[in-house]
LUMNU-997347 format. One line per 10 residues: number of its first residue (from 1); their letters; for each residue z, x, y of C-alpha. Coordinates in nm, 4 decimals, padded with zeros to 6 digits. Layout:
NUM	A	Z X Y ~ ...
***
This chain:
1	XXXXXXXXXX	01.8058 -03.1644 00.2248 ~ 01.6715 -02.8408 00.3493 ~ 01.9806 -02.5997 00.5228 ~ 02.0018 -02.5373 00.8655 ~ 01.9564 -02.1733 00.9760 ~ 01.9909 -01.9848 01.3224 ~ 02.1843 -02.0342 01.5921 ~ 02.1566 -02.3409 01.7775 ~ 02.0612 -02.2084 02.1162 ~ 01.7822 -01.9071 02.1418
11	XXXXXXXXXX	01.7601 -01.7290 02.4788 ~ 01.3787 -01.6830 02.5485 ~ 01.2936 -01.2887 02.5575 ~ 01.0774 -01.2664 02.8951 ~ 00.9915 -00.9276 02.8109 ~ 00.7736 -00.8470 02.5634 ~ 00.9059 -00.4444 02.5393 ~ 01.0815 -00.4407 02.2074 ~ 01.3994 -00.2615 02.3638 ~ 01.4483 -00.5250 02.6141
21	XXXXXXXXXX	01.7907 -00.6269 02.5766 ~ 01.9832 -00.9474 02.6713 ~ 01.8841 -01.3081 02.7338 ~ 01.7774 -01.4594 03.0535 ~ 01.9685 -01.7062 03.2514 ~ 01.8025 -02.0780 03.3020 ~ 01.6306 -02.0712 02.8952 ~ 01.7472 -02.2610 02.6384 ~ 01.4816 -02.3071 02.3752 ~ 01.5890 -02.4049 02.0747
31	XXXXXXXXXX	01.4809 -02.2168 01.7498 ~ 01.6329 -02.4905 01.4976 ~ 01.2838 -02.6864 01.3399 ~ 01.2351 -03.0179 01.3894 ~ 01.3255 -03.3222 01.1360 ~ 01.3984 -03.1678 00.8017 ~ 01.2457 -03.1794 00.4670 ~ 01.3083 -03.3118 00.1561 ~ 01.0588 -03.1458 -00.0302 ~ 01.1707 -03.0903 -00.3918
41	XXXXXXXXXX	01.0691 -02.7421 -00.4599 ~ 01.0075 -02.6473 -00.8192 ~ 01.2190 -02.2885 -00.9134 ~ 00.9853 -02.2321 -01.1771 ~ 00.6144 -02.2929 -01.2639 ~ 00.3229 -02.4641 -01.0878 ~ 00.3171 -02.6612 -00.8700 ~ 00.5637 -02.5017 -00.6073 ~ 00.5868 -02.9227 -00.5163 ~ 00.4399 -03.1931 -00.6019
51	XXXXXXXXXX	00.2912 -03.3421 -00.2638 ~ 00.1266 -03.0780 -00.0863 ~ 00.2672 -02.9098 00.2209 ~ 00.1276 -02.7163 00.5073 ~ 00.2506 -02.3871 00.6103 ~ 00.1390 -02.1852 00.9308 ~ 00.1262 -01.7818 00.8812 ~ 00.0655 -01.4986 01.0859 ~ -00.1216 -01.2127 00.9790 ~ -00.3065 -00.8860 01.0495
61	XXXXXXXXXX	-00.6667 -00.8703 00.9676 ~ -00.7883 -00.5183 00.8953 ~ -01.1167 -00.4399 01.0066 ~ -01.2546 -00.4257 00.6141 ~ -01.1600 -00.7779 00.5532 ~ -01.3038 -01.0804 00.5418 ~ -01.1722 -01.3733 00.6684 ~ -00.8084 -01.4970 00.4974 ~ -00.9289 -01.8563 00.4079 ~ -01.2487 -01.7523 00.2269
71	XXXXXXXXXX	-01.0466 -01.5183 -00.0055 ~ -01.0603 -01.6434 -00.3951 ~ -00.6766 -01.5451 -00.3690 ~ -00.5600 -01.7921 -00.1227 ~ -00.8156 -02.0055 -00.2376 ~ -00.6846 -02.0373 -00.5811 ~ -00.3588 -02.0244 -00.5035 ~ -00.3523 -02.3070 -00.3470 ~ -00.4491 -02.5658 -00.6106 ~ -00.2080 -02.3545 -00.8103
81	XXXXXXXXXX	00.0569 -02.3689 -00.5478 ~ 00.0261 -02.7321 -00.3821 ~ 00.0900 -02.4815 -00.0912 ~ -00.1951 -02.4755 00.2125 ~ -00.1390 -02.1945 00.4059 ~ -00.3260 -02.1477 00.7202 ~ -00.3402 -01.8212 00.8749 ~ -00.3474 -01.6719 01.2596 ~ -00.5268 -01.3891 01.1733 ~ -00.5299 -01.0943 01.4420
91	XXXXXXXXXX	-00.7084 -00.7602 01.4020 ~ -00.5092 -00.4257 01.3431 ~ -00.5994 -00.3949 01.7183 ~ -00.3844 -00.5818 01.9180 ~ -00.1313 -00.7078 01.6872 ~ 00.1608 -00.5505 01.7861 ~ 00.1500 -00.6450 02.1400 ~ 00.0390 -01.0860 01.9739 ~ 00.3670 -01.0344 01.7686 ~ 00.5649 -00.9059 02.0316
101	XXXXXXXXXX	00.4708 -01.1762 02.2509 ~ 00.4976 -01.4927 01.9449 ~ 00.8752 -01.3613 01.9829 ~ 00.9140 -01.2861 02.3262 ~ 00.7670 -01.6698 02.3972 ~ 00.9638 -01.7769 02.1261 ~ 00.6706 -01.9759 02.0115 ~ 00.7277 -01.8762 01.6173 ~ 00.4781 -01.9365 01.3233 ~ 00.6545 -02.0483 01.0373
111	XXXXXXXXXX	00.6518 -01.7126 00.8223 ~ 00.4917 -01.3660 00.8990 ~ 00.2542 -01.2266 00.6196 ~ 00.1624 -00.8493 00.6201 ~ 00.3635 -00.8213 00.9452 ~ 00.4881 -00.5184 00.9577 ~ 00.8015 -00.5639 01.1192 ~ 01.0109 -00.2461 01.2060 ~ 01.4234 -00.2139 01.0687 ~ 01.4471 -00.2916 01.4499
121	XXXXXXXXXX	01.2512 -00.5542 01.4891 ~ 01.3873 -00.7319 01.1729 ~ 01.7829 -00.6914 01.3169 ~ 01.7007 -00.8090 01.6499 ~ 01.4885 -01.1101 01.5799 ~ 01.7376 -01.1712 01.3052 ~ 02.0245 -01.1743 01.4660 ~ 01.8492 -01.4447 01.7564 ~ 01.8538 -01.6628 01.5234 ~ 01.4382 -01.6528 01.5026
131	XXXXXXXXXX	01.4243 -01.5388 01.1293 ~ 01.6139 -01.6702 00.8828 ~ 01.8449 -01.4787 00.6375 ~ 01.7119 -01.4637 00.2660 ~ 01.9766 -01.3019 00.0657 ~ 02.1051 -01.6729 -00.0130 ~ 01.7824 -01.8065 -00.1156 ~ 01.5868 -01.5205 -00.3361 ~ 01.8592 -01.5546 -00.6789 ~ 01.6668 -01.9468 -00.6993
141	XXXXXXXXXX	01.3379 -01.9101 -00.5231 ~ 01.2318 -01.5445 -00.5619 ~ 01.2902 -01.4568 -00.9684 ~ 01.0487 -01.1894 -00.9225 ~ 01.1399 -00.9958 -00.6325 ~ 01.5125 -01.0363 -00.7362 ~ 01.4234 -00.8862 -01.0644 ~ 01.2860 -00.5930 -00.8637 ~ 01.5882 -00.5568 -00.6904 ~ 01.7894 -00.5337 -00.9995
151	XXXXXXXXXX	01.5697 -00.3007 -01.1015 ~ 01.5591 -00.0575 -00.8563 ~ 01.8713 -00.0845 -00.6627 ~ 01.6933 00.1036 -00.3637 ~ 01.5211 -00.1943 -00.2542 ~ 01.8136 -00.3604 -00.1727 ~ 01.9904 -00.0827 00.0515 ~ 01.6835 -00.0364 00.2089 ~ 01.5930 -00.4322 00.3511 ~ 01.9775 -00.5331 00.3432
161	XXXXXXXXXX	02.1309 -00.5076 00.8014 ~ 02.4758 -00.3446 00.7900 ~ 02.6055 -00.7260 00.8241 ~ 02.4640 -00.8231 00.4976 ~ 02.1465 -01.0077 00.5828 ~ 01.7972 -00.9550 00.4657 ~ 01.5900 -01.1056 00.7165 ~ 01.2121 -00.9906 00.5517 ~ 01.0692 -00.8528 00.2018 ~ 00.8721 -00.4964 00.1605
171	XXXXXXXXXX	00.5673 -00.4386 -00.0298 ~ 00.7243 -00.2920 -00.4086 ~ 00.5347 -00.0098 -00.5241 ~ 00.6555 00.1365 -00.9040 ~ 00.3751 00.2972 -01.0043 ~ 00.4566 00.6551 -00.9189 ~ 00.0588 00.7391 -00.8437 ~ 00.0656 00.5319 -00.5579 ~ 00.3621 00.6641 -00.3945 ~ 00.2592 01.0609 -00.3716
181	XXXXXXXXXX	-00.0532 01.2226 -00.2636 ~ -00.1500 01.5017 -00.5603 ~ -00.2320 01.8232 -00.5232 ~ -00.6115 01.8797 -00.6158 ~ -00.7563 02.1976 -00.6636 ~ -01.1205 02.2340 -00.7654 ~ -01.1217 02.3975 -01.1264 ~ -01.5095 02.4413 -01.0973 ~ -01.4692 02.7369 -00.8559 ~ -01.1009 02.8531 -01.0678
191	XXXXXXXXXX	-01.3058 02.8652 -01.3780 ~ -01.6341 03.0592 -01.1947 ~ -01.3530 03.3235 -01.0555 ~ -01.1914 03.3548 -01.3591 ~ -00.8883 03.2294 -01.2348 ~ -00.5945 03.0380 -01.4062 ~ -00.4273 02.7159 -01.2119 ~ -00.1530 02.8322 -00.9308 ~ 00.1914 02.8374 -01.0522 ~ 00.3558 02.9746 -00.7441
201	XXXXXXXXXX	00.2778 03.0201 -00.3599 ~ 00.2471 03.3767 -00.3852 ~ 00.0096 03.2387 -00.6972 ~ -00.1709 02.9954 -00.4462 ~ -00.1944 03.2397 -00.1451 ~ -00.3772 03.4818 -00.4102 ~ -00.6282 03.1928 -00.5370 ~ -00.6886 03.0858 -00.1355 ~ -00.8274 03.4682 -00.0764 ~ -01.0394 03.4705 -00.4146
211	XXXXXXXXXX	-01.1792 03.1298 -00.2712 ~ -01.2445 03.2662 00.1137 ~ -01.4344 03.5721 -00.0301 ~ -01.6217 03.5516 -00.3348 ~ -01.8493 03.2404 -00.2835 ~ -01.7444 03.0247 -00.5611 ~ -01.9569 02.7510 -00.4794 ~ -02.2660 03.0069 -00.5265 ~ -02.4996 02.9335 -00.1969 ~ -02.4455 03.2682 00.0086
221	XXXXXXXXXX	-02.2739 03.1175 00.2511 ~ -01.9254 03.1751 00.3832 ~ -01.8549 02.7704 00.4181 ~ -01.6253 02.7047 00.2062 ~ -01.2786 02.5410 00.3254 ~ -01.0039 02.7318 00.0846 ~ -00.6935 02.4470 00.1708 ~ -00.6759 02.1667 00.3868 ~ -00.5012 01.8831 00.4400 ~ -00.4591 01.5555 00.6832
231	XXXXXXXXXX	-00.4081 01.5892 01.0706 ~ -00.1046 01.4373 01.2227 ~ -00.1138 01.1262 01.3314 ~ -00.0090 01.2747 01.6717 ~ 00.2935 00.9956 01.7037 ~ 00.5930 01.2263 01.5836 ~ 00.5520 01.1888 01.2618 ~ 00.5370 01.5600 01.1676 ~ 00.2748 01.7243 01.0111 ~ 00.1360 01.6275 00.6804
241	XXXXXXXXXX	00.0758 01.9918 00.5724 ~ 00.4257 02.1120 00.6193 ~ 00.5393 01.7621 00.4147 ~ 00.2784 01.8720 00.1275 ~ 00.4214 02.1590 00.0811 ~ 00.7751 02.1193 00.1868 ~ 00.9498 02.0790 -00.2126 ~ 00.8382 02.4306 -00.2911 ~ 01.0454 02.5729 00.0095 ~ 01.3526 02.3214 -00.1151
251	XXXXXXXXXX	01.3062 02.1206 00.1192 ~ 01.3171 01.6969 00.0550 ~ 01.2173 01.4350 00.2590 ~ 01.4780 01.1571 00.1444 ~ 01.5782 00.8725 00.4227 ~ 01.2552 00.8228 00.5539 ~ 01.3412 01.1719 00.7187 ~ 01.3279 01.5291 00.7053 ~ 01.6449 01.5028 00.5019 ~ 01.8264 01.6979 00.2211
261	XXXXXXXXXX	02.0674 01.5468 -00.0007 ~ 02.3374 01.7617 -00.1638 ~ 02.6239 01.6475 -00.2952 ~ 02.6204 01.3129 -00.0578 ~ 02.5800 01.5061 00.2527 ~ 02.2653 01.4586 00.4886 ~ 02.1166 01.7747 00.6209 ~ 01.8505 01.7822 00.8294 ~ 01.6690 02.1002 00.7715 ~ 01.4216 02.1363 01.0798
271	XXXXXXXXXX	01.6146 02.4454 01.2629 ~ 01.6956 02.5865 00.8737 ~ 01.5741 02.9401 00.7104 ~ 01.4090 02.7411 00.4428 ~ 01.1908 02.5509 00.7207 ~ 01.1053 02.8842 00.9477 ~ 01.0295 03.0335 00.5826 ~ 00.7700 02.7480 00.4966 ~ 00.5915 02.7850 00.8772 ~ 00.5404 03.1410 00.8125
281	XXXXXXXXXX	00.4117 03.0869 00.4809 ~ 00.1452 02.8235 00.6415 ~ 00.1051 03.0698 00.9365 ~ -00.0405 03.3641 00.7024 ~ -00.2528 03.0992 00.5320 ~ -00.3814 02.9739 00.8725 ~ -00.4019 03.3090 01.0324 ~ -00.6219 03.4294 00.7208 ~ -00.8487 03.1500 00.7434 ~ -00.7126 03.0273 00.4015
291	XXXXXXXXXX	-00.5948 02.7146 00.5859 ~ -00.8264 02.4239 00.7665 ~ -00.8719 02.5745 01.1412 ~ -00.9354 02.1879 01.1612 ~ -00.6266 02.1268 01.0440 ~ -00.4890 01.9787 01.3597 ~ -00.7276 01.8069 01.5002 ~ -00.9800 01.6935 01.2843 ~ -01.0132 01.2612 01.1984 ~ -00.9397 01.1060 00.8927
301	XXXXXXXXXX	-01.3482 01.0386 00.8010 ~ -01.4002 01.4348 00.8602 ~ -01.1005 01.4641 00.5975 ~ -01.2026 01.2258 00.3136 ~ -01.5858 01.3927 00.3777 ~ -01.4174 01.7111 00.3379 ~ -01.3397 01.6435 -00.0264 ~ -01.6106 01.4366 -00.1509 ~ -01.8569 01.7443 00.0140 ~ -01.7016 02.0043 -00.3012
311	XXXXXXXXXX	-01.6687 02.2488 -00.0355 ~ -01.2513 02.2306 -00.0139 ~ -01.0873 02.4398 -00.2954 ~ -00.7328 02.2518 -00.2602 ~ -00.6374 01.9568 -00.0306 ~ -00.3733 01.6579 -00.0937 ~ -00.5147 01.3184 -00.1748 ~ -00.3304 00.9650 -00.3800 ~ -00.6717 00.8126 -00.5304 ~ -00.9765 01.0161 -00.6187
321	XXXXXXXXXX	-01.1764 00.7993 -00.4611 ~ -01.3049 01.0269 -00.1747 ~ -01.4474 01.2670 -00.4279 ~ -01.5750 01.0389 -00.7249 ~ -01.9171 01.1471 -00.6961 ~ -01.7586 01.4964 -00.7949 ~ -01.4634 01.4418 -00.9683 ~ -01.5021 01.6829 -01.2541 ~ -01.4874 01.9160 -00.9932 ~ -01.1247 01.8690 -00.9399
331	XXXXXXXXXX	-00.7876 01.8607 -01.1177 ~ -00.4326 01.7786 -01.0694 ~ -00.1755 02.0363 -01.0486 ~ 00.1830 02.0553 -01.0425 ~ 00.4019 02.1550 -00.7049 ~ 00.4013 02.5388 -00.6634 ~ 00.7203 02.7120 -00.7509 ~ 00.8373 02.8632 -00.4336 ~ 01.0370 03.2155 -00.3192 ~ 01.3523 03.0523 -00.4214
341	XXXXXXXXXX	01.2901 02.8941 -00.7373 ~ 01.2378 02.5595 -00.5793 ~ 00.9600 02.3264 -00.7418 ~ 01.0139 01.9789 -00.5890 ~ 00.7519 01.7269 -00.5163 ~ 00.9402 01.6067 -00.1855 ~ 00.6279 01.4616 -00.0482 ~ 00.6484 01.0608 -00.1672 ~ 00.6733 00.7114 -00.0374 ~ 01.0024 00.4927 -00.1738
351	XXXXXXXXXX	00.9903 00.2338 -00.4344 ~ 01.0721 00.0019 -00.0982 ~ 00.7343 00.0092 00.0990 ~ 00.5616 -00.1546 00.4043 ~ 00.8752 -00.2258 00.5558 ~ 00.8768 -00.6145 00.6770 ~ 00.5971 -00.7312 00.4799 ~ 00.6866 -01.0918 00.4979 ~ 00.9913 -01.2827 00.7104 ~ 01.0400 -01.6422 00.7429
361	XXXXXXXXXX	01.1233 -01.7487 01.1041 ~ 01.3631 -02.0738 01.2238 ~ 01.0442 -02.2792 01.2637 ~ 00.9978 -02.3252 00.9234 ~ 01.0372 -02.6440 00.7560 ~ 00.9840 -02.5576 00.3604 ~ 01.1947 -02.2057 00.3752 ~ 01.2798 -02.2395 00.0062 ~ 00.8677 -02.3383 -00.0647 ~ 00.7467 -02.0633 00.1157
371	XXXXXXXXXX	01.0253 -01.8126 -00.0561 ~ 00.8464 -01.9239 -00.3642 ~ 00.4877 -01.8847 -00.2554 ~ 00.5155 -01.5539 -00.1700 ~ 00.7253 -01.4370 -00.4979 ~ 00.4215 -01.4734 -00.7075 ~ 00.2705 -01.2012 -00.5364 ~ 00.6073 -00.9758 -00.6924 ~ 00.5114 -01.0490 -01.0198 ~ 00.2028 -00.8536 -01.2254
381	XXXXXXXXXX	00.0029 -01.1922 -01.2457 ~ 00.0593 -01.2432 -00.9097 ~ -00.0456 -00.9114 -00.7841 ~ -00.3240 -00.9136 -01.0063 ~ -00.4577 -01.2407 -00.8467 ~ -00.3969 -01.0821 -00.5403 ~ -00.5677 -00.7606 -00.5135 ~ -00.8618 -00.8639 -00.8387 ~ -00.9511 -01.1828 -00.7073 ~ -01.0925 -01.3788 -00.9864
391	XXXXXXXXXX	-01.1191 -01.3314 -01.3301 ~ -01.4901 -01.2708 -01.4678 ~ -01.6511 -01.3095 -01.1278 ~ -01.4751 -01.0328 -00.9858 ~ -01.2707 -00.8376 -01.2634 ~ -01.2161 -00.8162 -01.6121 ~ -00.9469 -00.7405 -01.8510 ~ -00.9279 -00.4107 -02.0796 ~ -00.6150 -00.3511 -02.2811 ~ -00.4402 -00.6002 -02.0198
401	XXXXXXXXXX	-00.5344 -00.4095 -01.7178 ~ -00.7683 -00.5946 -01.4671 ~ -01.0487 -00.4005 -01.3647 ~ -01.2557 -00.4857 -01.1031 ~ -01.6490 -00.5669 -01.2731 ~ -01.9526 -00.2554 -01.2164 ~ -02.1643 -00.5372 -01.0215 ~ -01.8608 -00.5877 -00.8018 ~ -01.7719 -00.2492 -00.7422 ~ -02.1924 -00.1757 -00.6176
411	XXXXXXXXXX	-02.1591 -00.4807 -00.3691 ~ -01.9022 -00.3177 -00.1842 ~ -01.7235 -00.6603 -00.1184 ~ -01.3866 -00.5355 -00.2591 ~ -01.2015 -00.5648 00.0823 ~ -01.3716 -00.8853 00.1707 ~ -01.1689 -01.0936 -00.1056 ~ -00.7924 -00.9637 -00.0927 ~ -00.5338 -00.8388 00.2150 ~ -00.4681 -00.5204 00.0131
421	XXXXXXXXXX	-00.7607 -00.3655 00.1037 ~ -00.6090 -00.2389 00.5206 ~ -00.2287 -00.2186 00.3769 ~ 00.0849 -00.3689 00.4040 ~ 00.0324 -00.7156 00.2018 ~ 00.4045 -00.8358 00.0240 ~ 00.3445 -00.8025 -00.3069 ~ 00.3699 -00.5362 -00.6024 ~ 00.2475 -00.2060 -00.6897 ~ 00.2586 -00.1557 -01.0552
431	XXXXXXXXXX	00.0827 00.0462 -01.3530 ~ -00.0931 -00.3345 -01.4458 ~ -00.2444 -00.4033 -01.1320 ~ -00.4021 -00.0706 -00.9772 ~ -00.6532 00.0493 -01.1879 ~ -00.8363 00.1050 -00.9051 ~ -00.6239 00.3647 -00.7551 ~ -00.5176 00.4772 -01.0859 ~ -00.8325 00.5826 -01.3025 ~ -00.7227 00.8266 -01.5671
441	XXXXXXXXXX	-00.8043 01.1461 -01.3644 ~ -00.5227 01.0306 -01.1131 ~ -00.2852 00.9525 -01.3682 ~ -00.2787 01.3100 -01.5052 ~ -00.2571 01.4250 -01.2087 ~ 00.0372 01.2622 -01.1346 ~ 00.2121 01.3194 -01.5115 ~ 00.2026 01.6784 -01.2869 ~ 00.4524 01.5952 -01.0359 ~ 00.6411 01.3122 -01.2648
451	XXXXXXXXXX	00.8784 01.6033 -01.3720 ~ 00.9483 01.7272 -01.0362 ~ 00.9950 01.3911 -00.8419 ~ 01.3435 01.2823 -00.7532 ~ 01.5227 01.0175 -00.9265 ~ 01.5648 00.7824 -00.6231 ~ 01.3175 00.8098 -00.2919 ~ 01.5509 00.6695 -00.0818 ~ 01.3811 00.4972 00.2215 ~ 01.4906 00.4901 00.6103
461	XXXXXXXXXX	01.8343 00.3204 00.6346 ~ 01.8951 -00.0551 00.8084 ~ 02.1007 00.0341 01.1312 ~ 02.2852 -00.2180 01.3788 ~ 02.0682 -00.2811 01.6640 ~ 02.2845 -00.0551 01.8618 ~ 02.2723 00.2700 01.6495 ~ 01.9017 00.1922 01.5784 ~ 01.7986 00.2286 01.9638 ~ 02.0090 00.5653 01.9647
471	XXXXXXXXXX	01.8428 00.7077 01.6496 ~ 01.5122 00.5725 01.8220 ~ 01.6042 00.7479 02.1312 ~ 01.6939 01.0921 01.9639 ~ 01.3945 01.0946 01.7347 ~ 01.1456 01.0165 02.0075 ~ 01.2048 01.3400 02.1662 ~ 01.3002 01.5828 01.8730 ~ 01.0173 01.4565 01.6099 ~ 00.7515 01.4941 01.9315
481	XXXXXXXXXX	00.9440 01.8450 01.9973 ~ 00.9154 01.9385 01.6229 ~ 00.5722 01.8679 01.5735 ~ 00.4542 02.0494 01.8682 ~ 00.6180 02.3569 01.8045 ~ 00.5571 02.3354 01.4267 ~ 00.1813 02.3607 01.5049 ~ 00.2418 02.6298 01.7599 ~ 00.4249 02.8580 01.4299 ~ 00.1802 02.7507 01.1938
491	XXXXXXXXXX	-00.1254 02.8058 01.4557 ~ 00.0969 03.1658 01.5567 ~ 00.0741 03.0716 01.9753 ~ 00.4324 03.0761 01.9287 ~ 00.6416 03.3684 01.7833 ~ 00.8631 03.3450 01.5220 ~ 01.0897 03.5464 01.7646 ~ 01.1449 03.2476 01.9437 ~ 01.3088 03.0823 01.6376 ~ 01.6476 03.1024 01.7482
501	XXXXXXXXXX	01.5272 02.9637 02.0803 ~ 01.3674 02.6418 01.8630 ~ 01.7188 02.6115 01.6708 ~ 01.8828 02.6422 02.0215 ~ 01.6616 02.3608 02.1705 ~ 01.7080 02.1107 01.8886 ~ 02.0844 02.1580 01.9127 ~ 02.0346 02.0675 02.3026 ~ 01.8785 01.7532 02.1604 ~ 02.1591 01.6394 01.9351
511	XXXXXXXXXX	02.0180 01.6982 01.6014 ~ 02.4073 01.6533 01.5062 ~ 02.4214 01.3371 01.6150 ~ 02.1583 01.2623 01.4082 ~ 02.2285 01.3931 01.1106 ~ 02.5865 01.2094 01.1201 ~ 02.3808 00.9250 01.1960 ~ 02.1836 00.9247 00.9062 ~ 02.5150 01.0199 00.7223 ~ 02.7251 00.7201 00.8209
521	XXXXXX	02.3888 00.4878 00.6983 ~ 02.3636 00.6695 00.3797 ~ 02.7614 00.6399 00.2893 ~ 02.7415 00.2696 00.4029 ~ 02.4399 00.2356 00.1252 ~ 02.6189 00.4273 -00.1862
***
């Protein structure tokens, strides 16, 4: 007989504001499911069981795809499984407000697929009782994602709450490629110029000039974009240019955070010499016109056209895939040895990714079933059936590496048959399964940074409820400060004069409190 999880009593959030806080008098709906099960579920093989069983899902639907129940992978997987899964599928748009609300109503699918669920979200709902905890349940009903966890420890610190619990799985991404964007510089117009591949900043400022003035791409024209990079996403989240180049100034970005780790100590280096050092370097490179005066402001689409156009000599990318059509023009290189000595590739997404991929909530009357249904999706097969679809209509097999078929790459229908295509899907990332982000031009490139990466990407820390709306709080206001005056440096409508007066300001905004913070999480994950 199935276990019973939650607590007994759920207080129905009212508000559907995520920091709402408290229950309201005069509710008492109950988050335990109703009747139990007793569904044998298989811990190994197919079937999952033996009579089928229904499960209800929510899910976001990115724009690309098609519609959940028509995909070959949920197709298949269900004769494989004896699992029927139906989906509530809601567009990108919109989503978070439907998920806050499913909560906030308390009226609860059974499990959440590609739900992106926040640390905070994930403690709070957990601790209502509305998802259930899965630490007891993945050693006998998820082999594969507990074999991930034993293999990179970092996945469990980073989904585990400070009381133990891990109330939903990430997306598990190995395959180095796909966690760092490379650093592509176009070796057509190094080879025209006669010049060799940057080695240093002061090597890379040198190249940026020869690019600006001597018309490498030979039509007379002054139009060529010597570096660029992607905008900020405007929310906070820094700027991407200052994380590209970040490593070369020392500077790491461990914790989900601007974050240094020496020795076991957390230092946030925003207000540092190292940090005012790399803004100046970007500010000569943008005051030169070596940098993007789009930089800031222009869309992702402009970006991407950017590089497949040839007219960008060096610009920070994962996949080749913007600039196949040209792709000879460009090459990998390694992270640029900076004033110090420092030759880090800090920019990089942890092993742990897409934070809250799946949860199961209290509703759910197969928990153990559905733990099992989505741990396929953590193995290579799995993934494969996932992101390929099916074998010989859509894909074929080289040397044990799927690759999707030439007359199913010209349709254009990739997106339309798996939930990778938008992001965020629970499964794994591995060198078996993404040829498609991983053709052999992006693999070299990456055997480029391989030596400089860090041994462990650690990813943003699980706090308590409580210390997770502080550290909310305090980064609200000092990543928003931080970005804006980090353009303002870079863009030079600020003086570096005012520096001290930056420093000053982020002290005023408790960047100690922080940083001890972030320490306490990282000495309760060692």
């Amino acid at each position: 007989m199935r276990k019973q999880w939650g607590k007994k009593a759920i207080c129905t959030m009212v508000a559907i504001s995520l920091i709402a806080a408290g229950c309201q008098s005069g509710s008492n709906k109950k988050t335990e499911p109703m009747g139990s099960s007793e569904t044998v579920v298989s811990k190994e093989g197919f079937p999952i069981v033996q009579e089928q069983i229904k499960i209800q899902m929510f899910t976001r639907i990115a724009p690309v795809n098609g519609p959940f129940k028509d995909m070959p992978v949920f197709q298949d997987y269900e004769k494989m499984s004896n699992v029927q899964v139906e989906f509530t599928e809601v567009p990108t748009d919109g989503f978070q407000e439907k998920k806050n609300l499913l909560f906030a109503s308390n009226e609860l699918p059974e499990a959440l697929f590609r739900s992106g669920l926040t640390p905070l979200e994930t403690i709070r709902f957990g601790t209502a009782g509305q998802l259930i905890p899965l630490e007891g349940l993945i050693d006998d009903y998820a082999p594969n994602f507990k074999k991930l966890m034993d293999q990179y420890p970092e996945i469990q610190s980073a989904i585990t709450t400070p009381e133990g619990h891990i109330y939903a799985l990430p997306g598990v991404v190995t395959l180095g490629a796909a966690r760092t964007d490379k650093k592509w510089i176009n070796q057509a117009w190094l080879k025209k110029l006669n010049l060799k591949e940057p080695e240093t900043t002061d090597d890379l400022y040198h190249v940026l000039v020869a690019f600006r003035d001597n018309d490498p791409n030979g039509n007379g024209k002054p139009d060529e974009i010597p570096m660029t990079a992607r905008a900020s996403s405007g929310q906070g989240s820094g700027l991407p240019v200052v994380s590209m180049m970040s490593g070369s100034f020392g500077l790491d970005l461990q914790l989900g955070y601007n974050i240094n780790l020496e020795n076991d100590k957390v230092n946030i280096w925003m207000g540092s010499e190292r940090n005012k050092e790399l803004l100046m370097y970007l500010n000569k490179l943008y005051s030169e016109k070596l940098l993007d005066p789009e930089v800031f402001s222009h869309k992702e689409a402009q970006y991407l056209a950017k590089q497949g156009s040839g007219t960008a000599g060096f610009f920070f990318d994962q996949t080749n895939n913007p600039f196949l059509e040209i792709a000879d023009q460009y090459t990998g290189i390694a992270p640029l040895e900076g004033p110090y000595g420092d030759r880090l590739q800090s920019q990089g997404a942890p092993v742990p990714r897409d934070f809250g991929a799946f949860a199961i909530t209290t509703s759910n009357q197969h928990p153990e079933a559905t733990l099992r249904w989505v741990d396929y999706f953590y193995s290579d097969k799995g993934s494969t059936l996932l992101r390929f679809g099916r074998e010989g209509e859509h894909y074929e097999v080289n040397d044990d590496i799927p690759y999707y078929k030439e007359e199913f790459l010209k349709s254009g229908n990739q997106a339309k048959i798996t939930p990778y295509a938008g992001g965020g899907a629970p499964h794994l990332i591995s060198d078996k399964v993404a040829s498609y982000i991983n053709p052999p031009q992006v693999q070299e490139a990456q055997s480029k940074l391989d030596p400089y990466m860090p041994k462990i990407r650690y990813a943003s820390p699980m706090f308590d409820e409580e210390t997770a709306r502080r550290v909310d709080v305090l980064r609200n206001d000092i990543d928003k400060y931080y970005e804006e005056q980090s353009t303002k440096f870079i863009a030079g409508t600020l003086s570096f004069d005012k520096w001290g007066e930056f420093e000053a300001t982020l002290k005023k905004m408790n960047i100690d409190e922080l940083e001890k913070l972030y320490q306490d999480a990282y000495d309760a994950m060692k």
